[in-house]
Each structure stands twice: as C-alpha cells, then as structure tokens.
PLY file of the C-alpha trace (Angstrom):
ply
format ascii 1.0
element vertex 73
property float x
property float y
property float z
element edge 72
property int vertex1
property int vertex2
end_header
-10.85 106.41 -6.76
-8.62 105.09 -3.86
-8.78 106.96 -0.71
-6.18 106.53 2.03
-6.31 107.29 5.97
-3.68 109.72 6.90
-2.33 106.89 8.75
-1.69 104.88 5.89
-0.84 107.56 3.52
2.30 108.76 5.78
3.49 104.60 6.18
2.87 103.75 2.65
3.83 106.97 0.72
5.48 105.35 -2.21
2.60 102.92 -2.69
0.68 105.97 -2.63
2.69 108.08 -5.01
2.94 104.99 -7.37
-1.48 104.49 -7.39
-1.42 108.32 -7.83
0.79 108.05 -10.70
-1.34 104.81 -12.50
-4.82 106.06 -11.53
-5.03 110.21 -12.13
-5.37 111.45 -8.59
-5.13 109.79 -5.20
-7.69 110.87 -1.64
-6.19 111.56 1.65
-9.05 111.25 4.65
-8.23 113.03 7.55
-9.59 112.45 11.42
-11.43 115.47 11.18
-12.98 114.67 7.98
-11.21 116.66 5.28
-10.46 115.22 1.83
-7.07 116.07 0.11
-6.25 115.15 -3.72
-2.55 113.91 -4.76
-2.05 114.06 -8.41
1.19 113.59 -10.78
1.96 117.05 -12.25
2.01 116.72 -15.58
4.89 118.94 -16.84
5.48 119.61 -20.30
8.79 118.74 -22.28
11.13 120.86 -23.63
11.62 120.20 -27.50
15.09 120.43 -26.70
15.17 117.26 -25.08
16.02 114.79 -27.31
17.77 111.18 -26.90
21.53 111.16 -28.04
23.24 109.82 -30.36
26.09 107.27 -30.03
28.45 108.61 -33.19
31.35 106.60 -31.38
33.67 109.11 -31.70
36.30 110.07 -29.04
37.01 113.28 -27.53
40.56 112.95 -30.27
38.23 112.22 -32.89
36.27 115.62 -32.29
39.10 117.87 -32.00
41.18 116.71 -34.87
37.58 117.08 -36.96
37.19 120.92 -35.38
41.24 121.57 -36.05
40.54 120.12 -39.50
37.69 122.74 -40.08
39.71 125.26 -38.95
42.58 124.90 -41.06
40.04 124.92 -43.94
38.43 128.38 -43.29
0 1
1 2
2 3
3 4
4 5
5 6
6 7
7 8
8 9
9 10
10 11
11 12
12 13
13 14
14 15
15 16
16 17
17 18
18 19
19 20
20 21
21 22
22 23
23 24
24 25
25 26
26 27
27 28
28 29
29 30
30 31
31 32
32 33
33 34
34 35
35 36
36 37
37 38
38 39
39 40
40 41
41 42
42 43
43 44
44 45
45 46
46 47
47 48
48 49
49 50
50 51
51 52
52 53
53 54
54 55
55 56
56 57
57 58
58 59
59 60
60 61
61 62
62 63
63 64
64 65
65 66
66 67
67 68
68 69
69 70
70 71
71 72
C-alpha cells in the first residue's frame, strides 16, 4: 500500500488520485500521526446507459420518417 506525507499528497494530488485509482486505496500520514484512506468510489451504472448508435440519419431524415408515420395512423 503506498502511503503519502501530507506534504506530498497536497503537491502531487493527481499522482495520488491516479495510484488510488490503479491500486484500491491510497494512505495519507499526517504530522501528528493520523492515517487517512483515499479510495475510488465505485458507483454503479445505470442500465440505461448505453453507447449510441450512428444510424446516419439527419435531423430531415427523422422528421419526414415521424410525418410519414403519422400520415399512416
């Protein structure tokens, strides 16, 4: 487990977030002696977020499909 200073924690913060990110869980050491634990929250996904599709059609393409349906119904 890597454990920073405070000192170096504050000047290399993105380092830090980056190890945190590739190892589980980062330490912070403070002067006084107490420990703190940075971690990536793990969030869960949404089923509705899915990758698009490229249909390549434009915006006239859409509407004159949706007027199309329209005229049907």
């Amino acid at each position: 487990m890597i454990i920073y200073t405070y000192s170096k924690a504050r000047q290399k913060l993105l380092s830090l977030l980056d190890n945190a990110k590739k190892e589980g869980e980062i330490l912070i050491k403070r002067k006084d002696g107490s420990y703190f634990i940075v971690r990536p929250l793990n969030r869960p996904k949404s089923p509705l977020d899915v990758k698009g599709v490229d249909v390549k059609l434009s915006s006239d393409d859409i509407i004159n499909a949706i007027r199309e349906i329209r005229e049907r119904g």
